[in-house]
C-alpha positions as CSV (number, residue, x, y, z in Angstrom):
1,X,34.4,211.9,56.9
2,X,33.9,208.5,58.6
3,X,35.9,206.3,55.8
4,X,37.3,202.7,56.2
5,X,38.7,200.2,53.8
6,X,41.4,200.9,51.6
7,X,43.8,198.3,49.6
8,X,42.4,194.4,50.2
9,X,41.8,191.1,48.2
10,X,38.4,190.4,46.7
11,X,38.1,187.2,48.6
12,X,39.0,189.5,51.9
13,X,36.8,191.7,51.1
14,X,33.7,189.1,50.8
15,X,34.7,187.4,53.7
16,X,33.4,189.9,55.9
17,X,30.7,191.9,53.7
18,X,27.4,191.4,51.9
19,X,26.4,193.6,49.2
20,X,22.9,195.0,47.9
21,X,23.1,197.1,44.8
22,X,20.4,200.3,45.8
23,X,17.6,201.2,43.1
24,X,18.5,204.1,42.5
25,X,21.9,202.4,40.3
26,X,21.3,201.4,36.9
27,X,20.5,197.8,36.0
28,X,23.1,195.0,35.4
29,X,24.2,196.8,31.9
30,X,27.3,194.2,30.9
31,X,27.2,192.5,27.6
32,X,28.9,189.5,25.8
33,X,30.9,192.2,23.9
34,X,33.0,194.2,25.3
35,X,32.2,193.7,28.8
36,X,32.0,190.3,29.6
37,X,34.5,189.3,26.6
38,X,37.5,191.9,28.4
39,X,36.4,190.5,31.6
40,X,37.4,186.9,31.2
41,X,40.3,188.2,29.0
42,X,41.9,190.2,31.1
43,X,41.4,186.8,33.9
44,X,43.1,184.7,31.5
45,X,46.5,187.1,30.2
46,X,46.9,187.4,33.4
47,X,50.5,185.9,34.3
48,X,49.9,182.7,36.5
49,X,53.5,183.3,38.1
50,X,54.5,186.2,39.8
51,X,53.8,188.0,43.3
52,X,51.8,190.7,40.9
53,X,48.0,190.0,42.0
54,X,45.6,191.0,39.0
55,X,43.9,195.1,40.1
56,X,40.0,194.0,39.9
57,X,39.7,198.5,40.1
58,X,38.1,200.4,43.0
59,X,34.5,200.1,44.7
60,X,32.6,202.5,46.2
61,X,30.5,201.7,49.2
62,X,27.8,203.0,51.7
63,X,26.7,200.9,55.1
64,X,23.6,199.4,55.1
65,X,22.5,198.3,58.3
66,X,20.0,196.5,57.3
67,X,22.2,194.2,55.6
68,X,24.4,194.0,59.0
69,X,24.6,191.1,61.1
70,X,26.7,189.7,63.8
71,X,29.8,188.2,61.2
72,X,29.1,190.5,58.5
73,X,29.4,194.5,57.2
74,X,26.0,195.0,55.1
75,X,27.3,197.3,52.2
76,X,25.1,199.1,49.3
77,X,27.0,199.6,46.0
78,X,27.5,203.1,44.8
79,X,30.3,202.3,42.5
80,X,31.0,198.6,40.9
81,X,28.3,196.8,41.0
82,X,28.6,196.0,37.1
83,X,31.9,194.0,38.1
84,X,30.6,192.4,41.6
85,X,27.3,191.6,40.0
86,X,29.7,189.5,37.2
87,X,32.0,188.2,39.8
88,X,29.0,186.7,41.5
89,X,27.9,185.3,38.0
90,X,31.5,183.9,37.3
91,X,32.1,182.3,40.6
92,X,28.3,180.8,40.2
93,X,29.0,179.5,37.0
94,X,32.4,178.3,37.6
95,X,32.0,176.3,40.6
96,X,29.0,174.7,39.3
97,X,31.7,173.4,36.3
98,X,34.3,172.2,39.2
99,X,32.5,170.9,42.0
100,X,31.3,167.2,41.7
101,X,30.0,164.0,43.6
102,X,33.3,164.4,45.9
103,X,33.7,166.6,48.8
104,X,36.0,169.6,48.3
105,X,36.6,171.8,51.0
106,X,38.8,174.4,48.6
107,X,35.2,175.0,46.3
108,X,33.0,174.9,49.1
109,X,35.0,177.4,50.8
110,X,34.6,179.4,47.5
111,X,31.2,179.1,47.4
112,X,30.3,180.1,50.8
113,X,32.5,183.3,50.5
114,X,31.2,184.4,47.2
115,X,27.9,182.9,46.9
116,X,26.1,181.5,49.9
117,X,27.0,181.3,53.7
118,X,26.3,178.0,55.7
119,X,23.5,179.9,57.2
120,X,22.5,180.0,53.2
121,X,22.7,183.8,53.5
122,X,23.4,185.3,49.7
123,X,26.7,187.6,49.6
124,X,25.4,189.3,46.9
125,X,22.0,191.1,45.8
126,X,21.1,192.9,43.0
127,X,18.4,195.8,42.3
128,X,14.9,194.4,44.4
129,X,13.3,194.6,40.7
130,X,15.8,191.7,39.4
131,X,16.9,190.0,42.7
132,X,14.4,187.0,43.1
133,X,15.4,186.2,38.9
134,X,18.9,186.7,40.4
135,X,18.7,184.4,42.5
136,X,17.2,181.8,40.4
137,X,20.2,182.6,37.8
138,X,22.9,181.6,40.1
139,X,21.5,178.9,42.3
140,X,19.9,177.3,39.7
141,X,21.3,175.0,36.4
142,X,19.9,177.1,34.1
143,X,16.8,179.6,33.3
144,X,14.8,179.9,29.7
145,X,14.9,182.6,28.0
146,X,10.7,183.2,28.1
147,X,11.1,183.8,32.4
148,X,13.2,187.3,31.4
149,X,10.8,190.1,32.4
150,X,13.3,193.3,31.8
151,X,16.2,193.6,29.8
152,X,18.5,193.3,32.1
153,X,17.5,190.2,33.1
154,X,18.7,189.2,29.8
155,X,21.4,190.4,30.3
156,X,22.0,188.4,33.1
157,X,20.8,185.3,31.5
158,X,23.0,186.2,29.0
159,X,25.7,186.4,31.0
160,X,25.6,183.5,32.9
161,X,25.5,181.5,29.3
162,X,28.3,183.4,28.3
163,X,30.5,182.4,30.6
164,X,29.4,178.8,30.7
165,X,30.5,178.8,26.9
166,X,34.3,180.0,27.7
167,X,34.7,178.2,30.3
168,X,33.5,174.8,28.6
169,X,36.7,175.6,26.3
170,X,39.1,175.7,29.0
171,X,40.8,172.8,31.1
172,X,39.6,172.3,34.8
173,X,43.5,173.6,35.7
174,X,42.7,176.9,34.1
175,X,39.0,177.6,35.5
176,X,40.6,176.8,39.1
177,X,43.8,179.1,38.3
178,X,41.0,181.6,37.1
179,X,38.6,181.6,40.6
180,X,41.8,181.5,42.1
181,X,43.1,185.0,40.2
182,X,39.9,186.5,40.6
183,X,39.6,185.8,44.4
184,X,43.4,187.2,45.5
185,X,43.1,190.2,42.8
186,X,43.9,193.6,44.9
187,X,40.9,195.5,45.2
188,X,40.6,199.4,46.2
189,X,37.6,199.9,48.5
190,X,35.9,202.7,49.8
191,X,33.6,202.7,52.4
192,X,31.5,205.4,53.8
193,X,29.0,205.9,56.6
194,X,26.4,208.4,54.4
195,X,25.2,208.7,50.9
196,X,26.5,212.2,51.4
197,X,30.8,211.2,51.7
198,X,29.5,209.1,48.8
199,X,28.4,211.4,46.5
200,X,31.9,213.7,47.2
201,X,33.7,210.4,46.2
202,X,32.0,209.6,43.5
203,X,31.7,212.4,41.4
204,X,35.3,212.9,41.9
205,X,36.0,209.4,40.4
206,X,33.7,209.6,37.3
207,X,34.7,212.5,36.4
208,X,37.5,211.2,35.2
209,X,39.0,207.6,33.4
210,X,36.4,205.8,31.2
211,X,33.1,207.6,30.2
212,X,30.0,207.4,31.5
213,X,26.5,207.8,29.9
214,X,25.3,211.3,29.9
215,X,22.4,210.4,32.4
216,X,25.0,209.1,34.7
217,X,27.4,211.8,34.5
218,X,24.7,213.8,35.1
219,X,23.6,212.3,38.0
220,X,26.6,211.9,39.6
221,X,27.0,216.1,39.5
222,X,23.6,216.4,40.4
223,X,24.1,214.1,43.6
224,X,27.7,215.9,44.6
225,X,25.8,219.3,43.7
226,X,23.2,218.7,46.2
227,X,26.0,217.3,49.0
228,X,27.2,220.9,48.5
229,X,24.5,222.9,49.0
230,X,21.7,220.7,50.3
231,X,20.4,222.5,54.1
232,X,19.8,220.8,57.3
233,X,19.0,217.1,56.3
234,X,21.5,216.4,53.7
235,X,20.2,212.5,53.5
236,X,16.5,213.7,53.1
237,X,17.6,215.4,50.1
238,X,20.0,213.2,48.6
239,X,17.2,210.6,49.4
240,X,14.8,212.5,47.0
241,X,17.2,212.7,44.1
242,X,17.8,208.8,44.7
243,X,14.0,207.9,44.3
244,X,13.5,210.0,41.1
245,X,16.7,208.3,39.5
246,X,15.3,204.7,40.5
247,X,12.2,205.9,38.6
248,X,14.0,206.9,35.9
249,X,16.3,203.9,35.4
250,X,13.1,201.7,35.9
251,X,11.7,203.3,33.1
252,X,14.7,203.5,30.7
253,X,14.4,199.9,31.2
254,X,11.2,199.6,30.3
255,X,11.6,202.0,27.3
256,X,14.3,198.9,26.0
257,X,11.2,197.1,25.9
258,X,9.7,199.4,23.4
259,X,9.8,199.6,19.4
260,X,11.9,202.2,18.4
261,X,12.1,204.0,21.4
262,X,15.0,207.2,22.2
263,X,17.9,205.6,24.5
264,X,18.1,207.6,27.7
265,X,20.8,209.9,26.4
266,X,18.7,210.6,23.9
267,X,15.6,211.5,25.7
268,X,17.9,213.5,28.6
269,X,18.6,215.3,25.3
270,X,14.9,215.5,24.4
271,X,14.2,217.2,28.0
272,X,17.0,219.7,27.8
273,X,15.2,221.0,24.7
274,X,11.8,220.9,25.7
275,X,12.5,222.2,29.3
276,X,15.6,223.6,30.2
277,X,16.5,227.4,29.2
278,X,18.9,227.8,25.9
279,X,22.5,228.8,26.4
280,X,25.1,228.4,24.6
281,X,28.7,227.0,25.9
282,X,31.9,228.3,25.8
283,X,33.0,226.2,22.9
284,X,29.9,227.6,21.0
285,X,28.0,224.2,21.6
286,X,24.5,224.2,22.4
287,X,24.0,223.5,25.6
288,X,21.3,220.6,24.9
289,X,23.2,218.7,23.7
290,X,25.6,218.3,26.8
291,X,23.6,218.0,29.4
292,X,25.7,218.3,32.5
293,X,27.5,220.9,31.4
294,X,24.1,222.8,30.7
295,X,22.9,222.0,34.4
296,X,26.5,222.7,35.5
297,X,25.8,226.6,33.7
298,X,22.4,226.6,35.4
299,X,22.8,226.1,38.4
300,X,25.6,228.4,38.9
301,X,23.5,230.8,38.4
302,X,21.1,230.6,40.9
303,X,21.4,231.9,44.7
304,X,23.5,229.1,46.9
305,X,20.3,228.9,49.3
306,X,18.1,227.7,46.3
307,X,20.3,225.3,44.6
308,X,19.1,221.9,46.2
309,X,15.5,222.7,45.4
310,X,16.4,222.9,41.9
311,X,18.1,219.8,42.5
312,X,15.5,218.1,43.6
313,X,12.8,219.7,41.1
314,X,15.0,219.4,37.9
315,X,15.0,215.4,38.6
316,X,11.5,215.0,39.4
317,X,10.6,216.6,36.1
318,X,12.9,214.4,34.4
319,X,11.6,211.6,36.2
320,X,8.2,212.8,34.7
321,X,10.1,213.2,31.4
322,X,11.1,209.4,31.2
323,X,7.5,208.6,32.8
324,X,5.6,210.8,29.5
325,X,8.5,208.7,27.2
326,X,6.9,205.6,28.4
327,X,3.1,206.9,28.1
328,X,3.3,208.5,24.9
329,X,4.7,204.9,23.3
330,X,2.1,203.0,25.2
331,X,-0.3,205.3,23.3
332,X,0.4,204.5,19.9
333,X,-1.9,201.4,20.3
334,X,-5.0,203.6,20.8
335,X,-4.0,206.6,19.6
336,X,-4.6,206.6,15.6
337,X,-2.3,208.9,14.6
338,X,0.3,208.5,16.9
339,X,0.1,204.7,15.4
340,X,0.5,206.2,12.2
341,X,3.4,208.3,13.0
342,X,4.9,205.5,14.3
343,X,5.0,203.5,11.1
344,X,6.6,206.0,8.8
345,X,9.6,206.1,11.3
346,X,10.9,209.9,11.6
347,X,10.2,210.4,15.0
348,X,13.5,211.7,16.7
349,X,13.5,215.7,15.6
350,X,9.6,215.3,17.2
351,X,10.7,214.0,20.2
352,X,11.1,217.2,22.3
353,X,7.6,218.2,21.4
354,X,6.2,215.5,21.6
355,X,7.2,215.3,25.4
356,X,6.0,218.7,25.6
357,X,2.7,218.6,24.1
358,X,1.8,215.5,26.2
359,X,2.7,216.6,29.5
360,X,1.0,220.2,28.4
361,X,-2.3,219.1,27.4
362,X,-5.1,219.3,30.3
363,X,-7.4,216.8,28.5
364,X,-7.4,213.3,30.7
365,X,-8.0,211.4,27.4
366,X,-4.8,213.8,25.6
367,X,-7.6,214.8,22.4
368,X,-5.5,218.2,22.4
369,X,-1.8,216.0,21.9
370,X,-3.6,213.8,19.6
371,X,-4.6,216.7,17.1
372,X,-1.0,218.0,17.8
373,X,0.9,214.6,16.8
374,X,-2.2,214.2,13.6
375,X,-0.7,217.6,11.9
376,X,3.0,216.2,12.6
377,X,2.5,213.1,11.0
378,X,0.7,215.1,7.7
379,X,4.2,217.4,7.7
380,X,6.7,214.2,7.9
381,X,4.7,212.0,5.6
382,X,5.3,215.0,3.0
383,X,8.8,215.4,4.1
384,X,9.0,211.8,3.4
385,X,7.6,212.0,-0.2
386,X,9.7,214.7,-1.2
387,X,12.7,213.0,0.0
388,X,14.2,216.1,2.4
389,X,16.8,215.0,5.1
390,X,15.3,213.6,8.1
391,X,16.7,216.6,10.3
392,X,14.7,219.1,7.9
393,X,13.3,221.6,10.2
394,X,14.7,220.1,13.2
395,X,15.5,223.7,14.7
396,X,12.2,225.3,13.9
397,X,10.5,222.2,15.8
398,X,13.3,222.9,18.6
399,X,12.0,226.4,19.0
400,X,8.2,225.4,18.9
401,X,9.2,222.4,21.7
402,X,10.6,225.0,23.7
403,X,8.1,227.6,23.5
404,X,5.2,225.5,23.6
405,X,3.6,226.8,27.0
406,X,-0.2,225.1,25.9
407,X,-1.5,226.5,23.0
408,X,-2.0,223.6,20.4
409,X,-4.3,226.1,18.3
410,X,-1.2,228.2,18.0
411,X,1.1,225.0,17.1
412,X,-0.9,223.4,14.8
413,X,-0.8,226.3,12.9
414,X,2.9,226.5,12.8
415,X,3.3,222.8,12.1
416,X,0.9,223.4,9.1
417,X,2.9,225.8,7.7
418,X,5.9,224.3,7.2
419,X,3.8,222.0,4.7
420,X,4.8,224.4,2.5
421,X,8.6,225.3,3.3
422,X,11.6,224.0,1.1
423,X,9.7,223.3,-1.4
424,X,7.9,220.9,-0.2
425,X,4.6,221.0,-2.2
426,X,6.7,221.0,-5.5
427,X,8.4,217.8,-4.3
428,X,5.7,216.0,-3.5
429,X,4.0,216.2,-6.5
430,X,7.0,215.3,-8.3
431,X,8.2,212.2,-6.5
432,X,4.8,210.6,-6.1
433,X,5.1,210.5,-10.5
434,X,8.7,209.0,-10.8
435,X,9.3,205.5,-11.8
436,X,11.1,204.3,-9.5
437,X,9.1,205.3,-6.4
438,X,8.4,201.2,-5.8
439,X,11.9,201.4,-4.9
440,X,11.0,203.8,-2.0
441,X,10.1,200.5,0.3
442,X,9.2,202.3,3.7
443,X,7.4,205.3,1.9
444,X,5.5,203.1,-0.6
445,X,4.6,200.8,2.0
446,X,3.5,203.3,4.3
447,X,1.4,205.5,1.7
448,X,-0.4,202.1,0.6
449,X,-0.9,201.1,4.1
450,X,-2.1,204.7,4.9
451,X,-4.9,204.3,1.8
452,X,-6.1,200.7,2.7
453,X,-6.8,202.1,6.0
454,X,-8.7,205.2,4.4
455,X,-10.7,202.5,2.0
456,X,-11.9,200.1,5.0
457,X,-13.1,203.5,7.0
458,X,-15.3,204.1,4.5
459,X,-19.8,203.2,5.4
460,X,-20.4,199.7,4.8
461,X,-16.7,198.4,4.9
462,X,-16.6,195.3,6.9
463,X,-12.6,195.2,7.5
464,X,-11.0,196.3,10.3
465,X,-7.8,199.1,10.4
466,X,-4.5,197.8,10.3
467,X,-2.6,198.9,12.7
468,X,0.8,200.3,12.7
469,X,2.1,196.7,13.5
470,X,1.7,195.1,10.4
471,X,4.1,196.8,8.8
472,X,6.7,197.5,10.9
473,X,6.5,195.6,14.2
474,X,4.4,192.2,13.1
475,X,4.1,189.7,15.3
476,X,5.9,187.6,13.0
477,X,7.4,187.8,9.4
478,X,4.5,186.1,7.9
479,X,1.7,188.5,8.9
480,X,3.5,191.8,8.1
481,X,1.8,193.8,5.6
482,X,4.2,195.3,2.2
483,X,4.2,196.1,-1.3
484,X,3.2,193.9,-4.2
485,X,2.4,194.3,-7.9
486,X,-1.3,193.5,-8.7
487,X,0.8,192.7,-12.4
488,X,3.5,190.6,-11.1
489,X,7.2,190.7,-12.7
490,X,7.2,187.9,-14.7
491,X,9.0,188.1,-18.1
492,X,6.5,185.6,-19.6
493,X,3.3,188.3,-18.3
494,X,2.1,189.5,-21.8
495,X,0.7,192.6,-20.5
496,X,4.1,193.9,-19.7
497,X,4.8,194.1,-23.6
498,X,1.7,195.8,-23.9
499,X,1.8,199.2,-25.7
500,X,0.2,202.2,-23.9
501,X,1.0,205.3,-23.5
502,X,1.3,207.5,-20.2
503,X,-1.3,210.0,-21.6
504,X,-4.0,209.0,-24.0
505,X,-4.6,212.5,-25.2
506,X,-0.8,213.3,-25.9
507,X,1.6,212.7,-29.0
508,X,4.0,210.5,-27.6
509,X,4.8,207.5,-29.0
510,X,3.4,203.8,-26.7
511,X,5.9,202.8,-24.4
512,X,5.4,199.3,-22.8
513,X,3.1,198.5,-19.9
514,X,6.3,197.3,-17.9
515,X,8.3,200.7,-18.6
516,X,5.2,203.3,-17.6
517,X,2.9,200.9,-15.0
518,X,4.7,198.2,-13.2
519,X,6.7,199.7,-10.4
520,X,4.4,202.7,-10.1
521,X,1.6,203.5,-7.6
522,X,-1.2,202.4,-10.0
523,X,0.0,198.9,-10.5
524,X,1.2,198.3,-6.6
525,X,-0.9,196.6,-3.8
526,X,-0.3,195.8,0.1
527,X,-0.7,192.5,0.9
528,X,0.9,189.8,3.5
529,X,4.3,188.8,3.0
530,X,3.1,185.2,3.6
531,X,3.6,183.2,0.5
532,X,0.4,182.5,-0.4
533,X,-1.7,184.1,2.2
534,X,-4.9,185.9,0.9
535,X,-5.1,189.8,1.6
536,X,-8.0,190.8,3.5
537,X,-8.3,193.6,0.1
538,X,-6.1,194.2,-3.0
539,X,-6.4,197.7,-4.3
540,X,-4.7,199.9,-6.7
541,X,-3.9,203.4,-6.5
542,X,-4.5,205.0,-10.1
């Protein structure tokens, strides 16, 4: 193993290296708390005596000769890039607070090793999809929030005003004994020739110390794995593995962007259940829900000479798996009763088949998935109604997810049916008559919404559907659609005094209107939250 580096300073370490952070790594992922908070922190309790330098941790390194030149080592970053990509940040932001109208050699020396050569090289470069906005964030005075395109280029934004906020609360003595603390902290590098040495390294270093995500641990094995096994071109395969996981971290980032989407855990979950056998581990836990150790299981099982293609195919269909995540929530805009699904908010037990369906149905224009999700939605909205625990039925929906090979006729049917499990139909009918069911605001909403949309799809109704939006993801507060009483609650309203009873033909005694009628069903509408605004309909539901 071709290795160099070892025990250094930071500001030794820049002075003869430039940095690229590869796709395949995550996005800049730091926020204000803990991250960037424990950052400057740990900076600051640092003692400002002593011949102790502060331990900025260990980097991981690959060469990158395209990054080479003549004075400097071109480096991609396997391991650190959260804490170089905030060093960068920090140094930016700091020198921008100390360096004025007067020439000073010290700062400029600073900013040349950590920021920008004389031959206005940058040391530093992030992921290609963020680097330009990079760039702009730490050359520049300052960025507005409506340039972000990704998340974690607000996260960057965010960072960079972050720091300018502690350090406007500290002397110019203490930001220079800071840049000063952070450029002579001891840093542990290792740097490899090959993404192969890498992966050995790595995997041996995450496996232990602070956690990472699932999807990274997961990764990291899956990257190690294949150094292990992979055949004659080692970097061809590790080069596969690398392009699916920059797909997938692209897309986690775009799922961010989402409403209420599955985090990547989650749907790494989601994808062990759908597409991965079942087993169970030696602890008796089920092996979906710990992903590596699943994969670890699996792959042990299969012939040594076939391992790195199931490397290599397991992470293109979870590429596709994090692609479908994306579709499938880009469809709830066209597709009716994935909109509707959307706004009653039970989604996560439906995940897995969800994902399956989608990527099972042969239909260009997914009619077959849309039939699917229609008969999903009737059997939560009921679940809903009778007030069941949102996991009700989550293994039965595990075992049709898993099973599910294409035949929606076949699943419909078995979604159907659980319509009438745990006493559902008895529940139903009983909750939709109790008094308080205004107090239900998401299921109230949703079943008023759901019969304003049934009213204006009726022949000669001039409205348009409301879509999912307007009650749970409006554009703004004013336009979102909720709940009302067509007789308002107002103790000077004479017609909540009113005597009637609840059943015209019945012996019981009158009870007022405001005790049977005014949080019920029959007395509620949906209109704009918007004081004021006019509903495009009022209805009652009697």
């Amino acid at each position: 193993m071709s290795q160099a580096g070892g025990h250094t300073t930071l500001k030794g370490l820049f002075a003869t290296s430039a940095f690229i952070v590869p796709s395949f790594q995550r996005a800049y992922a730091w926020k204000p708390e803990p991250h960037l908070n424990d950052f400057i922190n740990d900076l600051r309790s640092h003692p400002a005596e002593g011949e102790k330098r502060y331990f900025f941790g260990t980097i991981l390194l690959t060469k990158a000769s395209d990054l080479s030149s003549r004075l400097l080592n071109g480096y991609a970053v396997v391991d650190g890039q959260q804490r170089l990509t905030t060093t960068t940040i920090f140094m930016s932001v700091a020198l921008a607070k100390l360096r004025d109208a007067r020439q000073n050699p010290e700062l400029d020396e600073f900013y040349e090793l950590f920021v920008k050569t004389r031959a206005e090289r940058r040391k530093f470069r992030t992921i290609v999809e963020d680097d330009a906005f990079f760039e702009r964030l730490i050359m520049g005075n300052g960025i507005p929030l409506g340039s972000c395109d990704t998340p974690s280029q607000r996260r960057l934004l965010s960072a960079k005003q972050y720091i300018g906020k502690r350090l406007d609360e500290l002397s110019r003595e203490e930001v220079e004994r800071l840049l000063t603390t952070l450029a002579e902290s001891q840093i542990l590098v290792h740097a490899v020739d090959t993404n192969s040495e890498a992966t050995q390294i790595f995997e041996l270093q995450n496996d232990r110390g602070e956690r990472l995500t699932n999807l990274e641990a997961l990764k990291s094995y899956l990257m190690h794995s294949l150094y292990l096994h992979a055949g004659g071109d080692t970097e061809a395969d590790l080069n596969v593995v690398q392009q699916n996981f920059a797909a997938i971290y692209r897309n986690a980032e775009i799922l961010e962007t989402k409403y209420d989407p599955p985090n990547e855990d989650q749907l790494l979950s989601y994808h062990c259940v759908a597409f991965l056998p079942w087993i169970t581990l030696e602890d008796g836990a089920d092996g979906w829900s710990r992903p590596k150790q699943l994969v670890r299981r699996l792959l042990a099982g299969e012939d040594k000479g076939v391992r790195s293609g199931w490397i290599k195919r397991f992470s293109s269909q979870l590429r596709d798996t994090f692609s479908s995540a994306v579709q499938i929530l880009d469809a709830r805009d066209s597709c009716e009763p994935l909109g509707d699904f959307t706004a009653l908010g039970r989604a996560a037990i439906f995940w897995p088949l969800l994902l399956k369906c989608w990527q099972f149905d042969p239909d260009a224009e997914h009619s077959n998935f849309e039939r699917a999700v229609r008969a999903i939605e009737h059997f939560a909205f009921r679940l809903t109604v009778a007030a069941r625990r949102a996991d009700t039925g989550e293994s039965y929906l595990r075992n049709l997810a898993k099973d599910f090979t294409g035949n929606f006729s076949t699943l419909i049917e078995a979604v159907n049916s659980m319509n009438e499990w745990w006493s559902i139909p008895e529940l139903f009918e009983f909750n939709l008559r109790v008094p308080n069911f205004y107090a239900r605001e998401r299921t109230a909403t949703y079943l008023l919404w759901r019969y304003e949309n049934y009213l204006r799809s009726q022949p000669g109704r001039q409205f348009p559907r409301l879509g999912w939006r307007t009650i749970v993801d409006p554009a703004n507060a004013a336009v979102r659609y909720a709940k009302d009483h067509i007789e308002p609650q107002d103790a000077k309203n004479p017609v909540l005094s009113r005597l009637v009873k609840w059943d015209p033909d019945s012996d019981e005694a009158p009870r007022p209107f405001a005790d049977l009628y005014l949080h019920r069903l029959g007395n509620l509408v949906l209109d704009t939250v918007a004081a004021g605004a006019a509903s495009t309909s009022r209805f009652a539901i009697g």
